[in-house]
N, CA and C atoms as an extended XYZ file, in Angstrom:
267
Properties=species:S:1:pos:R:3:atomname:S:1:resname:S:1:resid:I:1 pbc="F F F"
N       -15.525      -27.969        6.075 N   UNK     1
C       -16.854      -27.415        6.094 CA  UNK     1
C       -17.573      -27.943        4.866 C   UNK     1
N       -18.104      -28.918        5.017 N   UNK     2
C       -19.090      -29.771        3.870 CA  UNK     2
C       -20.601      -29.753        4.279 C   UNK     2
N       -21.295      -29.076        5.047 N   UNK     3
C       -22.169      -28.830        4.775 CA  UNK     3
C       -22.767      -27.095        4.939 C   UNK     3
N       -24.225      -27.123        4.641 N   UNK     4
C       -24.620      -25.798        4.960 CA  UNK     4
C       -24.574      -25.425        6.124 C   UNK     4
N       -25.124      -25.987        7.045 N   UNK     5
C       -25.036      -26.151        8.736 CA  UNK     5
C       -23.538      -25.260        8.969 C   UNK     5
N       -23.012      -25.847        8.749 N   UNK     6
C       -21.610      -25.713        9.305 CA  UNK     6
C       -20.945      -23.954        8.358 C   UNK     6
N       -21.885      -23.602        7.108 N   UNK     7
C       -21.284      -22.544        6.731 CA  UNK     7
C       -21.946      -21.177        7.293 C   UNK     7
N       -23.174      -21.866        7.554 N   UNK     8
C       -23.960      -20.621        8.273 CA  UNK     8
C       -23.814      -20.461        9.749 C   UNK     8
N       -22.862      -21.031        9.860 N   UNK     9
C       -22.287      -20.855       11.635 CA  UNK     9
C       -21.164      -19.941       11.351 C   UNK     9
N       -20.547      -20.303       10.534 N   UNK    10
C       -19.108      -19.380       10.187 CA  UNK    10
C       -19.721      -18.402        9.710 C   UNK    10
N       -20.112      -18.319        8.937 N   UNK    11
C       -20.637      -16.637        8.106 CA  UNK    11
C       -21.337      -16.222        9.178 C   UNK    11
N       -22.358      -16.186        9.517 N   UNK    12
C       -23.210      -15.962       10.433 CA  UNK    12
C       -22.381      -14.764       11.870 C   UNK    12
N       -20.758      -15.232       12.022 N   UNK    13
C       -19.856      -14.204       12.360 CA  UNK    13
C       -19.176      -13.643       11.867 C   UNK    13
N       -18.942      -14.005       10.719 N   UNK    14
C       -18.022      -13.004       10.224 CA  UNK    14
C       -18.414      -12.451        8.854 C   UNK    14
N       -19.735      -12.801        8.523 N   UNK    15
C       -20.185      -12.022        7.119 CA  UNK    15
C       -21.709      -11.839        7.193 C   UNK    15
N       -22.656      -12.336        7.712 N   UNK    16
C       -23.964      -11.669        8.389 CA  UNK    16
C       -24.152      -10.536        8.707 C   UNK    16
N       -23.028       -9.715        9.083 N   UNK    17
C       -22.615       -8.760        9.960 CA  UNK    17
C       -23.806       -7.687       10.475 C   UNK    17
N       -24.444       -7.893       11.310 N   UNK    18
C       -25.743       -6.912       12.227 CA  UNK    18
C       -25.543       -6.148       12.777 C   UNK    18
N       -25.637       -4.805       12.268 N   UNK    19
C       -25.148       -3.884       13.681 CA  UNK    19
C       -26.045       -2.305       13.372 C   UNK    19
N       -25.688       -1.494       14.214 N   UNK    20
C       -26.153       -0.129       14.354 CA  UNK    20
C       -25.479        0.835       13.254 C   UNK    20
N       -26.147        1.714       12.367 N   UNK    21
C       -25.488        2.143       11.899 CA  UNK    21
C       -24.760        3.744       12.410 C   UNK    21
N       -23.621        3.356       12.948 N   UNK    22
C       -23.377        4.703       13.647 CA  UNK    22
C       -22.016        5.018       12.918 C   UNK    22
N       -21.363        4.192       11.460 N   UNK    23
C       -20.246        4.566       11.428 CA  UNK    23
C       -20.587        5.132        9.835 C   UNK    23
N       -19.339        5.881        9.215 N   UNK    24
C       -19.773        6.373        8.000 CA  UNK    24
C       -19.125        4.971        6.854 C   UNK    24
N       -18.410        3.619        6.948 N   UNK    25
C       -18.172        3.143        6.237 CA  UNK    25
C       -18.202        1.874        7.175 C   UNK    25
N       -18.166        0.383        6.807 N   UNK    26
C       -18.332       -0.368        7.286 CA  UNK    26
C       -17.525       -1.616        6.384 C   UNK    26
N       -16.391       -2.616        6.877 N   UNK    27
C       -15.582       -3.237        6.058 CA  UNK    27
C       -16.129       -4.620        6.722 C   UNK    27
N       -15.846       -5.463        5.603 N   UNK    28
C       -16.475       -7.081        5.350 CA  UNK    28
C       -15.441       -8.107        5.161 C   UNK    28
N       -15.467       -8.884        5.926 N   UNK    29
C       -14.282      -10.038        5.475 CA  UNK    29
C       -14.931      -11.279        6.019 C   UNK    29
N       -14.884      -12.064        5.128 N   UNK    30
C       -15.677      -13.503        5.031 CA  UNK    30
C       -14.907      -14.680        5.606 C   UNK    30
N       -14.895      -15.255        6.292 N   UNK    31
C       -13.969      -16.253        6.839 CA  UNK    31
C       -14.660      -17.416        6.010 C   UNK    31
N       -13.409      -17.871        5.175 N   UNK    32
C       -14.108      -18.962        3.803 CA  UNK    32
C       -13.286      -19.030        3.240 C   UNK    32
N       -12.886      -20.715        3.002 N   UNK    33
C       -11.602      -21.184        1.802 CA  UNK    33
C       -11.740      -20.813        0.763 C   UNK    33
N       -10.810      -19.986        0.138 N   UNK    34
C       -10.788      -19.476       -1.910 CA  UNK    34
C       -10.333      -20.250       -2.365 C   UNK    34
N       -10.836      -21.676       -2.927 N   UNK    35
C       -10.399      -22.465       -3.975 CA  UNK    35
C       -10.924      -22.607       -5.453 C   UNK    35
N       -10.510      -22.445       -6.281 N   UNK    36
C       -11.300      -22.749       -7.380 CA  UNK    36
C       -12.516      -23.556       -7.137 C   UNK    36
N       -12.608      -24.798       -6.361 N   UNK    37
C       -13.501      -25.286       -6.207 CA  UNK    37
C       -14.921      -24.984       -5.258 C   UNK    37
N       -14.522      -24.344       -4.247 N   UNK    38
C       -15.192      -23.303       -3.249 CA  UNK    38
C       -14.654      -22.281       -2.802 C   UNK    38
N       -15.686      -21.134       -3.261 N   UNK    39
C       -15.424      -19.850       -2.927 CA  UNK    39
C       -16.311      -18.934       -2.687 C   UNK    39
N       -15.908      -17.601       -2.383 N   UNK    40
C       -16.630      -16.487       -1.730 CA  UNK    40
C       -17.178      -16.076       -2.907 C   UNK    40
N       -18.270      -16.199       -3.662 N   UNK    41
C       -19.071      -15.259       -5.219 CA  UNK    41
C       -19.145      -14.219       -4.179 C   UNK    41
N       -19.669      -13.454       -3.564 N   UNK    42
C       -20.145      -11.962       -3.736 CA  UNK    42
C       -20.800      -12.135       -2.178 C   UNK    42
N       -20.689      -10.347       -1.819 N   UNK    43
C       -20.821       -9.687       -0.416 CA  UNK    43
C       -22.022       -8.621       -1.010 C   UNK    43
N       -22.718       -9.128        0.083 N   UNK    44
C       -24.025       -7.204       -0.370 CA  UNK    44
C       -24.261       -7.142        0.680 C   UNK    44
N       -24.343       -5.439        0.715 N   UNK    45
C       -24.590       -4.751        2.226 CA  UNK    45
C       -26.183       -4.576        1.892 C   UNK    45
N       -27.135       -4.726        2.953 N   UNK    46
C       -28.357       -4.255        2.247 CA  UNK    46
C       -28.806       -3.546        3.928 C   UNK    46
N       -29.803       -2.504        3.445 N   UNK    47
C       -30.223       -1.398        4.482 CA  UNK    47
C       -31.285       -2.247        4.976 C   UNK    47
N       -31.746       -2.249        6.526 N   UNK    48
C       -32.933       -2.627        7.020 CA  UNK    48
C       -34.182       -2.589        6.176 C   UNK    48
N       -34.257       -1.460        5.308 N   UNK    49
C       -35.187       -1.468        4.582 CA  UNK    49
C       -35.332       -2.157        3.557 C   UNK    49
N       -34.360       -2.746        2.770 N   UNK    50
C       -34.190       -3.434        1.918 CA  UNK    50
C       -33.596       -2.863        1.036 C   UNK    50
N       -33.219       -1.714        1.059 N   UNK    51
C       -32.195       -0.814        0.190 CA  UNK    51
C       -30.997       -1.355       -0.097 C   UNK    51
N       -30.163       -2.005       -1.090 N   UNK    52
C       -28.797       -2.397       -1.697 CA  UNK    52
C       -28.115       -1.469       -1.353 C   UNK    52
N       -26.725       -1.231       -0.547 N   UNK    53
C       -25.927       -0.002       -0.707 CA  UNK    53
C       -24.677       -0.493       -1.732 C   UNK    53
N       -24.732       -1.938       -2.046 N   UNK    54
C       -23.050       -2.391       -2.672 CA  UNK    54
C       -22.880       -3.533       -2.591 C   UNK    54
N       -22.549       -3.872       -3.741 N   UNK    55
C       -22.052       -5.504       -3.526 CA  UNK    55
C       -21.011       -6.006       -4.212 C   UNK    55
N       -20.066       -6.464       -3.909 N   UNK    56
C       -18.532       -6.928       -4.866 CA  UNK    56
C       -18.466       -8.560       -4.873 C   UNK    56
N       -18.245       -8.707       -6.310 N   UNK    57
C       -18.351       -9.845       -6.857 CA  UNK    57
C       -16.276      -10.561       -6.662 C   UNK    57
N       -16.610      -11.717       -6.226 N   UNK    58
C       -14.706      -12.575       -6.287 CA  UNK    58
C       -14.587      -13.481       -6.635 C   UNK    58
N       -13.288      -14.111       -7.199 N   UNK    59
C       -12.722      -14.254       -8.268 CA  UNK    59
C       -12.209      -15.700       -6.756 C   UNK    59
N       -11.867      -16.867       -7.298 N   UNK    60
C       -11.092      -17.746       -5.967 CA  UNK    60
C        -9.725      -17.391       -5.369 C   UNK    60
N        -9.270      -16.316       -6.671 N   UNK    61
C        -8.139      -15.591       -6.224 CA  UNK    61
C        -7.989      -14.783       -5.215 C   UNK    61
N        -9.388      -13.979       -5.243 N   UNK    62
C        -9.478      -13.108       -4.456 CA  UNK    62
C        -9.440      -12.832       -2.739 C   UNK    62
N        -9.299      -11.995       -2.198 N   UNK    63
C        -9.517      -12.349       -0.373 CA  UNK    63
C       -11.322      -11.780       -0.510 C   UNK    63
N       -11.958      -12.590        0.250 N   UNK    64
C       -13.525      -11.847        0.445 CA  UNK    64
C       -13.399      -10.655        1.224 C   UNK    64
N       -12.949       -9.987        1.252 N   UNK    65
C       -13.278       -8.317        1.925 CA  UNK    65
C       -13.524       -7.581        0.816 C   UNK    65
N       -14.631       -6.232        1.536 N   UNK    66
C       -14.849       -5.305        0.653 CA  UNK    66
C       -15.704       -4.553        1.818 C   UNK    66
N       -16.165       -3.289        1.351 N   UNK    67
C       -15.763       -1.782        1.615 CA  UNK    67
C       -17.158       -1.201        1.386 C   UNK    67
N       -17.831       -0.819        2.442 N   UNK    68
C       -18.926        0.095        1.923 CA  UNK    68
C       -19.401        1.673        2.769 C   UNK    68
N       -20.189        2.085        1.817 N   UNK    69
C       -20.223        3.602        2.824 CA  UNK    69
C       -21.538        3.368        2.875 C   UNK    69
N       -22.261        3.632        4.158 N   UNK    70
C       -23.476        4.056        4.682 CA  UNK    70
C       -23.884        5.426        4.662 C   UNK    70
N       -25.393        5.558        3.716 N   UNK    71
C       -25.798        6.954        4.197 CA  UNK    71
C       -26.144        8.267        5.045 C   UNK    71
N       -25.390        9.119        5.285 N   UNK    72
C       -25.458        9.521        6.113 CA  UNK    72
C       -26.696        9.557        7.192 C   UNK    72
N       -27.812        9.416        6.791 N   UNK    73
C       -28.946        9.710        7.439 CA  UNK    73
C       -29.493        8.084        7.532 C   UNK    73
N       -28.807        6.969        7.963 N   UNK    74
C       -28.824        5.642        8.171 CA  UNK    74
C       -28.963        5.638        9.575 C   UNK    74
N       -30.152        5.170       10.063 N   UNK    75
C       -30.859        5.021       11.487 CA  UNK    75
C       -30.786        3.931       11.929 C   UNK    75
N       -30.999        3.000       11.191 N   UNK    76
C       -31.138        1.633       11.641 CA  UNK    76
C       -30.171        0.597       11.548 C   UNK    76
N       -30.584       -0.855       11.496 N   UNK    77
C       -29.702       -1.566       11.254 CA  UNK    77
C       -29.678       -2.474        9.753 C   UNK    77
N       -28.347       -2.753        9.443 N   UNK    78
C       -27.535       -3.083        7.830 CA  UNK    78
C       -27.152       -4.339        8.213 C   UNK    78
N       -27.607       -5.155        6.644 N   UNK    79
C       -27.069       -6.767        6.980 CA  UNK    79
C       -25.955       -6.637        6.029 C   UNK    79
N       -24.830       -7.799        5.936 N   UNK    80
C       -24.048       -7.939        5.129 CA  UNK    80
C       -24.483       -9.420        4.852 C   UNK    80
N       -24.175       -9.610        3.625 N   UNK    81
C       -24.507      -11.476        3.307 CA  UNK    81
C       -23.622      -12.113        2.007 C   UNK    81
N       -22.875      -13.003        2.472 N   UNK    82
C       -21.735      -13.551        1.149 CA  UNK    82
C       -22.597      -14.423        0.555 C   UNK    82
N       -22.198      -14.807       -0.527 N   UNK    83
C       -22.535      -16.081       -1.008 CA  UNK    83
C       -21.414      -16.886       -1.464 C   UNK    83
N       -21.454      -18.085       -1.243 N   UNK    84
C       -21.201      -18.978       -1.713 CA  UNK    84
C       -20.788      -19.848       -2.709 C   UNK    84
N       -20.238      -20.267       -3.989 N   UNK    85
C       -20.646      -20.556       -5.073 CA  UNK    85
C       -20.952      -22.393       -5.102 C   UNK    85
N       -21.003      -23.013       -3.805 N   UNK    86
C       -21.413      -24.289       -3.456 CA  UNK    86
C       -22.658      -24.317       -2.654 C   UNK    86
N       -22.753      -23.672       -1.481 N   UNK    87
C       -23.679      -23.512       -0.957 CA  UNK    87
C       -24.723      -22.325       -0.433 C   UNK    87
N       -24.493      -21.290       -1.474 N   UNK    88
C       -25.147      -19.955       -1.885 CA  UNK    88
C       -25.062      -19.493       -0.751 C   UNK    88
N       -25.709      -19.702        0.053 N   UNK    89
C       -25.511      -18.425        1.608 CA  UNK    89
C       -25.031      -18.591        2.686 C   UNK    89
C-alpha cells in the first residue's frame, strides 16, 4: 500500500467507521502495517456534530484498536478516523 488511493480504501472499512449510534461503547481496529516506518498515529471518534468523544495516540509497537463510550443521549451518527504517520488519513 504505497499510495493514498489505496489507504483510503482500506481505512475507509475498517477505521472510517459510520454507523447509528445505538450502542453504549463502540471498538476501533485499523487494518494497517505497524512498522517503525509506517504506522497507525492516532484514532478519534468524533460526534456528527463535531463533538470529539476520544482519541488514542500509537506507538509502531502498538495494535491500532481502541475503545470509546458514546453519550447516552447520542441520536445520530459517529465517525471514527486514523491517521497515518505517512499519509495522514
Amino acid at each position: 500500500m504505497h499510495n493514498r488511493h489505496d489507504f483510503l480504501k482500506t481505512t475507509a472499512v475498517a477505521a472510517s467507521v459510520l454507523a447509528m449510534c445505538s450502542v453504549p461503547r463502540v471498538a476501533v481496529v485499523t487494518t494497517h502495517p505497524m512498522s517503525n516506518e509506517h504506522f497507525i498515529v492516532r484514532q478519534t471518534l468524533v460526534l456528527v456534530n463535531g463533538t470529539s468523544r476520544g482519541s488514542k495516540t500509537f506507538t509502531p509497537a502498538d495494535k491500532p484498536e481502541s475503545s470509546y463510550e458514546l453519550p447516552a443521549d447520542c441520536k445520530g451518527k459517529f465517525y471514527v478516523r486514523s491517521f497515518c504517520n505517512l499519509l495522514d488519513f
